[in-house]
Structure formats: C-alpha cells, structure tokens
C-alpha positions in Angstrom: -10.2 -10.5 -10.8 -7.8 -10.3 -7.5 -4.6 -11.9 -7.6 -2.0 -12.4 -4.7 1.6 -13.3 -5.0 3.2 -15.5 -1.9 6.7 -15.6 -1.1 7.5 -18.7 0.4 10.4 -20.2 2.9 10.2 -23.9 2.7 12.2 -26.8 4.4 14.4 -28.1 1.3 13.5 -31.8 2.4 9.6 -31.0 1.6 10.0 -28.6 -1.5 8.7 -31.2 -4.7 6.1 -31.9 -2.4 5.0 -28.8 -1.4 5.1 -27.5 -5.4 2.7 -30.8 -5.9 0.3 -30.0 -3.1 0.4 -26.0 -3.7 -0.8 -26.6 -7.1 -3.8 -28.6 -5.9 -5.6 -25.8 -4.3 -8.3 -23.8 -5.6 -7.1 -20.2 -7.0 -3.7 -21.0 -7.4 -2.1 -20.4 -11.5 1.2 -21.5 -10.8 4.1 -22.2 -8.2 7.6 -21.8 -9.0 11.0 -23.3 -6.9 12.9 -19.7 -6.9 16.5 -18.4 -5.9 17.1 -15.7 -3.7 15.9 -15.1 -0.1 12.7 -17.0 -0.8 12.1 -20.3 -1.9 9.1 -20.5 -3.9 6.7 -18.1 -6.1 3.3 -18.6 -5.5 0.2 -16.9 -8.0 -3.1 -16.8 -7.0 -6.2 -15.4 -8.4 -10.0 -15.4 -7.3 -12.8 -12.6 -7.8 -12.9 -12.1 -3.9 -9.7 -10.8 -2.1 -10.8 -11.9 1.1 -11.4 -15.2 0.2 -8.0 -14.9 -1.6 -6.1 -14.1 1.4 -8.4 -16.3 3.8 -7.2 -19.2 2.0 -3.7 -18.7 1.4 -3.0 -18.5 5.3 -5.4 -21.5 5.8 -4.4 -24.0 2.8 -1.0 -22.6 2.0 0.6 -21.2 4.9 -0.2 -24.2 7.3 1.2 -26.9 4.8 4.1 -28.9 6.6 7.2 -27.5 5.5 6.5 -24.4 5.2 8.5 -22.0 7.0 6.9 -18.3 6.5 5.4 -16.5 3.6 5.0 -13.4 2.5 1.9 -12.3 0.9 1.7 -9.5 -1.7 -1.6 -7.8 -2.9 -1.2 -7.0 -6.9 -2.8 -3.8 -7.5 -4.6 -2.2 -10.2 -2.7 1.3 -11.3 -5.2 2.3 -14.2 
C-alpha cells in the first residue's frame, strides 16, 4: 500500500469546505485543519503511487481555495 501526505495552504474563507470536499475523494484517510506554516494535513493511500499522485494534483490541488500544496511520498525503511 502507497500512502502520500499533502501539505496544504488554503484561503481561510473556504477551509470547512475544503475539509468536507477533501474527504470526499477516493484514497483519502483523513484531513486535518493544522497550525503552522501550512493549513491542512492531508492522508492518502492507494496500491498505485502514480495514481496516488495523479490524483492528488487533479482532485485536490485544483479545489477552489486552495492556495499550494506540498506533496510528500511516505517511504518504506525496512
């Protein structure tokens, strides 16, 4: 199993909705409202890491209100 983290920067005015809407798509296991110099944790897993990423910049990073993300590959150390 592949699993991505995504470090979002969201306009405040559209955060609850954004959290709603994240949550809706396919892959994702949770999405958090954070603090620091991003706004909002996103989990993702899927057995294909290209289809992983393809749809994190296509469902996630295109949502209105989103600012930028940041996209982070967990990897395996065993």
């Amino acid at each position: 199993m592949e699993i991505i983290y995504i470090l979002a920067k969201v306009d405040a005015s559209h955060a609850e909705t954004l959290l709603e809407n994240v949550a809706k798509v396919e892959g994702v296991t949770f999405a958090h409202a954070v603090t620091g110099g991003y706004d909002m944790l996103i989990s993702m897993e899927g057995p294909n890491l290209a289809k992983l990423l393809s749809k994190a910049l296509k469902e996630i990073s295109g949502l209105e209100g989103i600012k930028s993300t940041e996209t982070l590959i967990a990897i395996n150390l065993d």
